[in-house]
N, CA and C atoms as an extended XYZ file, in Angstrom:
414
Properties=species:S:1:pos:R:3:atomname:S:1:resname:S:1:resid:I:1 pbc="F F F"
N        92.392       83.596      122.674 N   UNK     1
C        93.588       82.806      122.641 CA  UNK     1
C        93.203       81.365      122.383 C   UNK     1
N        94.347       80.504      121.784 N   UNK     2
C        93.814       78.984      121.500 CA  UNK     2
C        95.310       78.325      121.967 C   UNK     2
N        95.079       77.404      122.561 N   UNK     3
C        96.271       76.549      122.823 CA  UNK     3
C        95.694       74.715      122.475 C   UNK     3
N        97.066       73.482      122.411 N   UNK     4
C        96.469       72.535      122.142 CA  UNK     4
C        95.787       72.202      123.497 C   UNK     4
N        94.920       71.383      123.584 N   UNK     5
C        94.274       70.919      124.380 CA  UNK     5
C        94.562       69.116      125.657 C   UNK     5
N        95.972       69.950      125.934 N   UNK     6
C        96.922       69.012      126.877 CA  UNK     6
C        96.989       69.670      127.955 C   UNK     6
N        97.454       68.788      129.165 N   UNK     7
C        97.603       69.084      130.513 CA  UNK     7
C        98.494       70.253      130.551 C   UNK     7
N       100.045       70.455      130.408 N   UNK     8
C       100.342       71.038      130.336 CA  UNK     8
C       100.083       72.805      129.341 C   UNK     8
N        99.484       72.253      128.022 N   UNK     9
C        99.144       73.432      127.451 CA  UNK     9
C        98.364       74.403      127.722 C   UNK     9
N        96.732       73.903      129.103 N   UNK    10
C        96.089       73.963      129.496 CA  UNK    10
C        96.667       75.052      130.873 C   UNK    10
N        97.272       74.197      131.188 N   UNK    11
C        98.042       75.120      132.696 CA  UNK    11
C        99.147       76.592      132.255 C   UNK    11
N        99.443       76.281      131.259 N   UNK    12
C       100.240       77.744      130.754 CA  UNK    12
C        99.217       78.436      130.019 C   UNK    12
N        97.742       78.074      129.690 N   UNK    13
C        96.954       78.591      128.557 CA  UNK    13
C        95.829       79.244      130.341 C   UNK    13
N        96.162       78.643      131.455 N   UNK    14
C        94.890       78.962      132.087 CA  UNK    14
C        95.619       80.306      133.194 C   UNK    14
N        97.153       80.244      133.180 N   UNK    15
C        98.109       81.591      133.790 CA  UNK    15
C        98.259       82.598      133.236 C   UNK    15
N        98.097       82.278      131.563 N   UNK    16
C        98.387       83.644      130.794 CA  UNK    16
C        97.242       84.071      130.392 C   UNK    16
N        96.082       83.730      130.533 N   UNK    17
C        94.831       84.071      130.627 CA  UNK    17
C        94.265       84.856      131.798 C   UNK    17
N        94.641       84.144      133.047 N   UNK    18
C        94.662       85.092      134.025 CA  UNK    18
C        95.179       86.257      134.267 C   UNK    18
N        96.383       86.446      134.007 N   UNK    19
C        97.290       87.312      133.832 CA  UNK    19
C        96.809       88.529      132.926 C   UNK    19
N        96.093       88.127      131.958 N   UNK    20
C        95.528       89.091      131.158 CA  UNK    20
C        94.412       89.459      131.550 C   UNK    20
N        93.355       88.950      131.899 N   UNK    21
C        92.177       89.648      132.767 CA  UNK    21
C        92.740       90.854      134.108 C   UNK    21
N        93.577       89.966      134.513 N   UNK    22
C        94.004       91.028      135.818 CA  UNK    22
C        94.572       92.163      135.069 C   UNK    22
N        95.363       92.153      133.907 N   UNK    23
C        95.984       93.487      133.405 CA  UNK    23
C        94.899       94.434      132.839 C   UNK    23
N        93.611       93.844      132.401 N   UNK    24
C        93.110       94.097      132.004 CA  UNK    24
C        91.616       95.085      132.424 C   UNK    24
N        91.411       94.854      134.022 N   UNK    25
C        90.811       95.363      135.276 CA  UNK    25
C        89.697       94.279      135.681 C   UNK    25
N        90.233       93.069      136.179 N   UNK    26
C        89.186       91.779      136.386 CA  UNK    26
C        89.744       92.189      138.091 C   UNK    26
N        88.269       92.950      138.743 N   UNK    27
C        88.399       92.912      139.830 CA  UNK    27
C        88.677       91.562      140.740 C   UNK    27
N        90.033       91.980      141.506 N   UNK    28
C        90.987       91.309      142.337 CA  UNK    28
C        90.087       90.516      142.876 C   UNK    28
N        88.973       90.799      143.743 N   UNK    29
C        87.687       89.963      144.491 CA  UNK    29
C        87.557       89.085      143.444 C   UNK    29
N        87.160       88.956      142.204 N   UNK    30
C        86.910       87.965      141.037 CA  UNK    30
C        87.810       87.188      140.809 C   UNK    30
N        89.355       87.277      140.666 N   UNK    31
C        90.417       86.704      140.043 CA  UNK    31
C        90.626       85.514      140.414 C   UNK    31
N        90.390       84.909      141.854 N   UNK    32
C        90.564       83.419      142.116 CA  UNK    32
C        89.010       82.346      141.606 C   UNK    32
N        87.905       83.303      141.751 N   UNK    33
C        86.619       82.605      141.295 CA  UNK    33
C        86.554       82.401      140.186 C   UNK    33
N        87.463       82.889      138.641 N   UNK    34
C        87.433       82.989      137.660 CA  UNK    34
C        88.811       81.921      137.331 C   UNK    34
N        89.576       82.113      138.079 N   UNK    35
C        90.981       81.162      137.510 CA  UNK    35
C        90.260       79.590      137.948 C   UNK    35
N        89.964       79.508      138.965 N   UNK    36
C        88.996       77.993      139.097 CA  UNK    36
C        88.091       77.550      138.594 C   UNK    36
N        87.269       78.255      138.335 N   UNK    37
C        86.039       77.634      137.080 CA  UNK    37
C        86.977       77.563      136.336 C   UNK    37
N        87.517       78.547      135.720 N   UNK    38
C        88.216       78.440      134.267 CA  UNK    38
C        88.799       76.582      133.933 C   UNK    38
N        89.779       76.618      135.370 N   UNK    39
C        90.950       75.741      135.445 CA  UNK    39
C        89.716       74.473      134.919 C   UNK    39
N        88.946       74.220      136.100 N   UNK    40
C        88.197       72.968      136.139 CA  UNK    40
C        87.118       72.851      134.288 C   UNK    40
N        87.089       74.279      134.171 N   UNK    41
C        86.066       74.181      132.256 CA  UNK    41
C        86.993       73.492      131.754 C   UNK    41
N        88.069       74.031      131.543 N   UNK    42
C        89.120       73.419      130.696 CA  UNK    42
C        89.696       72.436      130.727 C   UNK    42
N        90.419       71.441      132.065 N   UNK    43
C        90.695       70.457      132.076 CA  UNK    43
C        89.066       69.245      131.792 C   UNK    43
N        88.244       69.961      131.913 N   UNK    44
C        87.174       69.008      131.846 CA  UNK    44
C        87.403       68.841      130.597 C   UNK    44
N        87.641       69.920      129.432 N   UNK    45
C        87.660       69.363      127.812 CA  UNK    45
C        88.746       68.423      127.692 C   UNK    45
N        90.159       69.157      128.328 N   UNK    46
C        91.026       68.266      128.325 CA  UNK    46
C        91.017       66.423      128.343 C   UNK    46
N        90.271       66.300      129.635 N   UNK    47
C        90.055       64.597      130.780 CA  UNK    47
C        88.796       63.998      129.292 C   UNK    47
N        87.846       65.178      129.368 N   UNK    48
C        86.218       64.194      129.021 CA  UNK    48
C        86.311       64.537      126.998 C   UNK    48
N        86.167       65.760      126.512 N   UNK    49
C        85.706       66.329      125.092 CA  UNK    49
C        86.937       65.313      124.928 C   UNK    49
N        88.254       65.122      124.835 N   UNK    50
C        88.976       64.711      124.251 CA  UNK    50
C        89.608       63.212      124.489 C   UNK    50
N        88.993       62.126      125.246 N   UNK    51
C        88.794       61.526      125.899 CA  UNK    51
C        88.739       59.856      124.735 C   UNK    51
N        90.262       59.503      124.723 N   UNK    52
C        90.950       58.558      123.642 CA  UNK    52
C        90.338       59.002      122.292 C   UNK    52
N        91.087       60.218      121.874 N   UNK    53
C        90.998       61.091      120.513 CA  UNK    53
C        92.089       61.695      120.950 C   UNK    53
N        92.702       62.006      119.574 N   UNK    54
C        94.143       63.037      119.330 CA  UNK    54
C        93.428       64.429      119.398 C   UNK    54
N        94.021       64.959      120.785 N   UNK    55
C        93.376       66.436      121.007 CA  UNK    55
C        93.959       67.832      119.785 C   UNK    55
N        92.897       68.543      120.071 N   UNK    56
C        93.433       69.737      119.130 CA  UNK    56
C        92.991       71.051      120.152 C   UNK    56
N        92.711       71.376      119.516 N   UNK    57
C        93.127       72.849      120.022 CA  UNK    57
C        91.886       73.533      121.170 C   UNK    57
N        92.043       74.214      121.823 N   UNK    58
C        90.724       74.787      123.012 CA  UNK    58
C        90.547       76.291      122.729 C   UNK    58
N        89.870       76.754      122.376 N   UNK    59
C        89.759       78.497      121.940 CA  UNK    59
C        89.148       79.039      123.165 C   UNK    59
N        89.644       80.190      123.437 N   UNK    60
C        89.068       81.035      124.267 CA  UNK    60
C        89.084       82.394      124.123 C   UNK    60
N        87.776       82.827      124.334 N   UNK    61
C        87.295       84.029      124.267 CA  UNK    61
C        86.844       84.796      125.294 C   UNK    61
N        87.199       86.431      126.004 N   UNK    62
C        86.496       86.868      126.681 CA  UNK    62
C        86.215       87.919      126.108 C   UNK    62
N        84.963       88.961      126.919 N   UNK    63
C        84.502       89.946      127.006 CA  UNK    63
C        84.691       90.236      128.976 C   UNK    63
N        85.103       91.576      128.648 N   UNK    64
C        85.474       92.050      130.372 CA  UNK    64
C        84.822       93.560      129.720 C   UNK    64
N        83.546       93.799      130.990 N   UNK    65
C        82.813       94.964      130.987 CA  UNK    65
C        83.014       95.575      131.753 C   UNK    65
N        81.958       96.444      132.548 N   UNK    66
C        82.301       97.187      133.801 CA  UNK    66
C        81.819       96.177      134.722 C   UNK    66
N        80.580       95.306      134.792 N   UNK    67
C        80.370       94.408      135.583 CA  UNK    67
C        80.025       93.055      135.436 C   UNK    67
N        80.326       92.386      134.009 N   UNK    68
C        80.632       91.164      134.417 CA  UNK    68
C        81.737       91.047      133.231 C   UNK    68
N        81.898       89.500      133.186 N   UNK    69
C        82.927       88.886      132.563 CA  UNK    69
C        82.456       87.604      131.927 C   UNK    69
N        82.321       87.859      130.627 N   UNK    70
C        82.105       86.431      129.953 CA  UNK    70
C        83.279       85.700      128.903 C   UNK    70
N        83.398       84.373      129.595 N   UNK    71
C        83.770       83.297      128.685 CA  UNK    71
C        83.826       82.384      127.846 C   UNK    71
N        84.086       82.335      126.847 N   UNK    72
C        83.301       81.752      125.840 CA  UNK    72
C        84.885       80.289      125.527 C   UNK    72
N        84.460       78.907      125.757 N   UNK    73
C        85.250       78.186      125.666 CA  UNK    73
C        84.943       77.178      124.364 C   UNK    73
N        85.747       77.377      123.557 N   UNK    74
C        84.890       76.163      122.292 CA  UNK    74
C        86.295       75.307      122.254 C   UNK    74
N        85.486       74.045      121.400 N   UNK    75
C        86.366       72.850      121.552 CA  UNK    75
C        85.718       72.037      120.206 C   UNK    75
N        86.061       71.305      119.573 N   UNK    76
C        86.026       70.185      118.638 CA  UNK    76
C        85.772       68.477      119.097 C   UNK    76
N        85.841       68.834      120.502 N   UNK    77
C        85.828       66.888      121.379 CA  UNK    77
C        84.355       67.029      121.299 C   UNK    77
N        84.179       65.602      121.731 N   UNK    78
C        82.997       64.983      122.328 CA  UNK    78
C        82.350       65.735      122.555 C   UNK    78
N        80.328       65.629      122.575 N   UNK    79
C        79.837       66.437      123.253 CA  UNK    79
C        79.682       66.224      124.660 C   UNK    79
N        78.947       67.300      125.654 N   UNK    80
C        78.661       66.436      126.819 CA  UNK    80
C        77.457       65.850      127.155 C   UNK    80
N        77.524       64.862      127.737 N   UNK    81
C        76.441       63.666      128.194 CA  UNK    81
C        75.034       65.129      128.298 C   UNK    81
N        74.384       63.751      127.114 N   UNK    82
C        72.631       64.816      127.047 CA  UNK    82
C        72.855       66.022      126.399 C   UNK    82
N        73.587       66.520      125.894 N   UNK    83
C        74.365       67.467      125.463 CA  UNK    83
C        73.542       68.795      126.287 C   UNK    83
N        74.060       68.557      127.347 N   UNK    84
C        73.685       70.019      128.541 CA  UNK    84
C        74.912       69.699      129.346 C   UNK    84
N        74.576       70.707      130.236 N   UNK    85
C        75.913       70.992      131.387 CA  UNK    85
C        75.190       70.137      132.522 C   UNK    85
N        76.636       69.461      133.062 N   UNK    86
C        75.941       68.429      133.891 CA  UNK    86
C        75.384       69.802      135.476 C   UNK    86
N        74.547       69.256      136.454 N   UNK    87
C        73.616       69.844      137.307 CA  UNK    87
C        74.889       70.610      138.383 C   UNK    87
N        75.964       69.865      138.806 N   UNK    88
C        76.574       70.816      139.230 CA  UNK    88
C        75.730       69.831      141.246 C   UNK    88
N        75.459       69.301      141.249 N   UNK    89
C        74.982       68.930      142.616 CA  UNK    89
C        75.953       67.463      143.344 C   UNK    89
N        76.201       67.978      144.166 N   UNK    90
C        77.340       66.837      145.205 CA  UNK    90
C        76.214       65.627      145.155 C   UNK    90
N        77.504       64.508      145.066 N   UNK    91
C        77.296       63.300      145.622 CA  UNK    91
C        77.461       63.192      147.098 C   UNK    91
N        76.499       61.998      147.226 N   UNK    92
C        76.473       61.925      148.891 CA  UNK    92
C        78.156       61.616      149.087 C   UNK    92
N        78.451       62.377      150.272 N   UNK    93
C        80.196       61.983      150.738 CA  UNK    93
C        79.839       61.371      152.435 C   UNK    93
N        78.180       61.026      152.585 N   UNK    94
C        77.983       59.834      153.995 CA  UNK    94
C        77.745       58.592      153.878 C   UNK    94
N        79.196       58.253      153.062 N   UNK    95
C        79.769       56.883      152.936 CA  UNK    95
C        80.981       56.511      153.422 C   UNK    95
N        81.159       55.314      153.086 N   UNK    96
C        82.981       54.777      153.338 CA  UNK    96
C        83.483       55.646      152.364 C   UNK    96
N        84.935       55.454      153.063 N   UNK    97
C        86.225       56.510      152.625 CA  UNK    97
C        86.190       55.704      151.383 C   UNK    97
N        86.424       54.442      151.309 N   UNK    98
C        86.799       53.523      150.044 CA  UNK    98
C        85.442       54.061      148.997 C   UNK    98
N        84.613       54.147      148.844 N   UNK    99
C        83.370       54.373      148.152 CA  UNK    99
C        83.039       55.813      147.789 C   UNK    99
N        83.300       56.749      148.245 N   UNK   100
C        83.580       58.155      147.914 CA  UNK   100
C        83.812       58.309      146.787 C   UNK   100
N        83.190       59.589      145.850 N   UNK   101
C        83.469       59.390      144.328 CA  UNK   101
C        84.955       60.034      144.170 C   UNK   101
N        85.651       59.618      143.191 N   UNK   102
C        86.713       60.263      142.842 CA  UNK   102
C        86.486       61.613      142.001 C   UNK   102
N        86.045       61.542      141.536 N   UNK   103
C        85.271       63.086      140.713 CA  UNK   103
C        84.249       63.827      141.125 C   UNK   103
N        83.679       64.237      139.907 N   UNK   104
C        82.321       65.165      140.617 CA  UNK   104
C        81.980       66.548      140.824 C   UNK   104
N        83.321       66.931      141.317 N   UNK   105
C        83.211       67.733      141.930 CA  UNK   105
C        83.316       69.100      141.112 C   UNK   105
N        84.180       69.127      140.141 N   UNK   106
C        84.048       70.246      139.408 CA  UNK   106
C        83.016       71.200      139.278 C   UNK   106
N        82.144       70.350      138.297 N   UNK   107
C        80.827       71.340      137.815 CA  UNK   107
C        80.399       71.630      139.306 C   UNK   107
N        80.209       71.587      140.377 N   UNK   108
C        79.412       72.006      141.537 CA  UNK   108
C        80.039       73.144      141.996 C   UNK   108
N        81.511       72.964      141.355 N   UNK   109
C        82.878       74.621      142.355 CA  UNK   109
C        82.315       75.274      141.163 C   UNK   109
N        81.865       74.786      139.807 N   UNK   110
C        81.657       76.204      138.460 CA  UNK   110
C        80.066       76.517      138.877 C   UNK   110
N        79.109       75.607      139.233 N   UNK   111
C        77.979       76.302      139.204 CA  UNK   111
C        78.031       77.066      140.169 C   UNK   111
N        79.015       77.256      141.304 N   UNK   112
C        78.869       78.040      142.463 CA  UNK   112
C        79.586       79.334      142.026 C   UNK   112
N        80.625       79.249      141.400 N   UNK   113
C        81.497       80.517      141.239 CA  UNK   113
C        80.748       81.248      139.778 C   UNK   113
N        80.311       80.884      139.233 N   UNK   114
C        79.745       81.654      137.868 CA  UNK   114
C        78.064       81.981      138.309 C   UNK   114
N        78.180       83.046      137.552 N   UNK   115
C        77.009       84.199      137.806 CA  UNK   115
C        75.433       82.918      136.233 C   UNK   115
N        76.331       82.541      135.744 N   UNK   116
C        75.949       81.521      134.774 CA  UNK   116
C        76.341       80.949      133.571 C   UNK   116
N        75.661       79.801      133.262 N   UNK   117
C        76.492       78.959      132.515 CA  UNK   117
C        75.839       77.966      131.312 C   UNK   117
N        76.347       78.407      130.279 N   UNK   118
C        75.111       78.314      128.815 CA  UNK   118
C        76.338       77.550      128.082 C   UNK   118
N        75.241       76.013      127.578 N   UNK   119
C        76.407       75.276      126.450 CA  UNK   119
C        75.676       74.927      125.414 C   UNK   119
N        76.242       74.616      124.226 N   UNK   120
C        75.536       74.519      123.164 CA  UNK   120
C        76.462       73.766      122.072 C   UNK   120
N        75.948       72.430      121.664 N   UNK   121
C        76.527       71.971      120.457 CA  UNK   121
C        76.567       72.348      119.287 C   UNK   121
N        77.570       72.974      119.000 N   UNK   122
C        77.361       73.817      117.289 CA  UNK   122
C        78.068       72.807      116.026 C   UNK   122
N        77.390       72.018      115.530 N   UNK   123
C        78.180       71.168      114.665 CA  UNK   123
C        78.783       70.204      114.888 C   UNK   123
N        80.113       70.169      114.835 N   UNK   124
C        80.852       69.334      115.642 CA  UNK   124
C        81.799       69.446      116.455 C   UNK   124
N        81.335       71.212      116.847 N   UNK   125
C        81.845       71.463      118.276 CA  UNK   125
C        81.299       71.945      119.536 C   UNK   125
N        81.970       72.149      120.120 N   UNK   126
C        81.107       72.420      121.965 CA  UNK   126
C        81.294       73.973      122.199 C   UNK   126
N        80.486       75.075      122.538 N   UNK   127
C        80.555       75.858      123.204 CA  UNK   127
C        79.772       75.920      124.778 C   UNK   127
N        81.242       76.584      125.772 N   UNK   128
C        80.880       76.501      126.988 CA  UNK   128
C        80.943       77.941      127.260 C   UNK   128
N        79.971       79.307      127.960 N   UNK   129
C        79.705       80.252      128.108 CA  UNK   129
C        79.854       80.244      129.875 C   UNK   129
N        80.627       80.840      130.278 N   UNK   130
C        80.733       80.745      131.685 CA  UNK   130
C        80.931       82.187      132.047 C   UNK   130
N        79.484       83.399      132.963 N   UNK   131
C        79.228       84.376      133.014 CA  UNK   131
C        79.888       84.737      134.687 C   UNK   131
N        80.571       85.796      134.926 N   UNK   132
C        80.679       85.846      136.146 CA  UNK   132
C        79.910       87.854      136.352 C   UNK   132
N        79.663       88.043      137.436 N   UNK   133
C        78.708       89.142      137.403 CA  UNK   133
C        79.699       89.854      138.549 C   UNK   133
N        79.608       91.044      138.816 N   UNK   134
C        80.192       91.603      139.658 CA  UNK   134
C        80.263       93.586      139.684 C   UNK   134
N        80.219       93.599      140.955 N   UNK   135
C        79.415       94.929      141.361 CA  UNK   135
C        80.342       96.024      140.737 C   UNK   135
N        82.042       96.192      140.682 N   UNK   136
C        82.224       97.339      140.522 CA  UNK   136
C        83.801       96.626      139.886 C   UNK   136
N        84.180       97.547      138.797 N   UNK   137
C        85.726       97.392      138.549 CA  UNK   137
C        86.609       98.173      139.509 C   UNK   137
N        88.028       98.180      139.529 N   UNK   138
C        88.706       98.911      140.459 CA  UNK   138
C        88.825       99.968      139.989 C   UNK   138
């Protein structure tokens, strides 16, 4: 599926996506670990790949096996910083409330919920591969 790559297009592109894995047999145990990475991959192209540029479009691709589930997210924005996936590791939060990062946090909820996670600049676009692994379909 491809939708444009806006807040809103993003949030109806990240329900009917879900919706289709679950019809599809994305064990129930998986379905919230997969709608959150997803949510946070995608608004990240949304906030950063497209980031004061006229957005276009976000493609998405899965494969659903008997035990895992891969995502394949490509985009046309920006690459990302170093062109790798950022580490996914918390900032210190034993600071002042005022000084606390406002972000961050994403990549650390995707490196935790994905089984793994492979990116690659192809040209002049981004592919993001986000693997989730899991023991048994229903």
């Amino acid at each position: 599926m491809s939708f444009p790559a806006t807040q809103a297009q993003a949030s109806v592109g990240i329900a009917t996506l879900s919706a289709r894995l679950a019809a599809h047999g994305l064990p129930e145990s998986k379905a919230d670990d997969v709608k959150i990475a997803l949510a946070e991959a995608i608004n990240n192209v949304v906030e950063h790949a497209y980031a004061g540029t006229a957005p276009a479009d976000i493609q998405i691709d899965c494969s659903l096996c008997e035990k895992k589930l891969v995502i394949q997210i490509s985009d046309t924005g920006s690459p990302m910083p170093g062109l790798r996936v950022p580490s996914g590791l918390l900032a210190s939060v034993d600071t002042a409330l005022q000084d606390l990062p406002e972000g961050g946090f994403g990549w650390h909820l995707i490196h935790q919920l994905t089984s793994d996670i492979q990116y690659e600049r192809r040209g002049s676009g981004n592919l993001l591969c986000l693997r989730f692994d899991f023991d048994e379909m229903p």
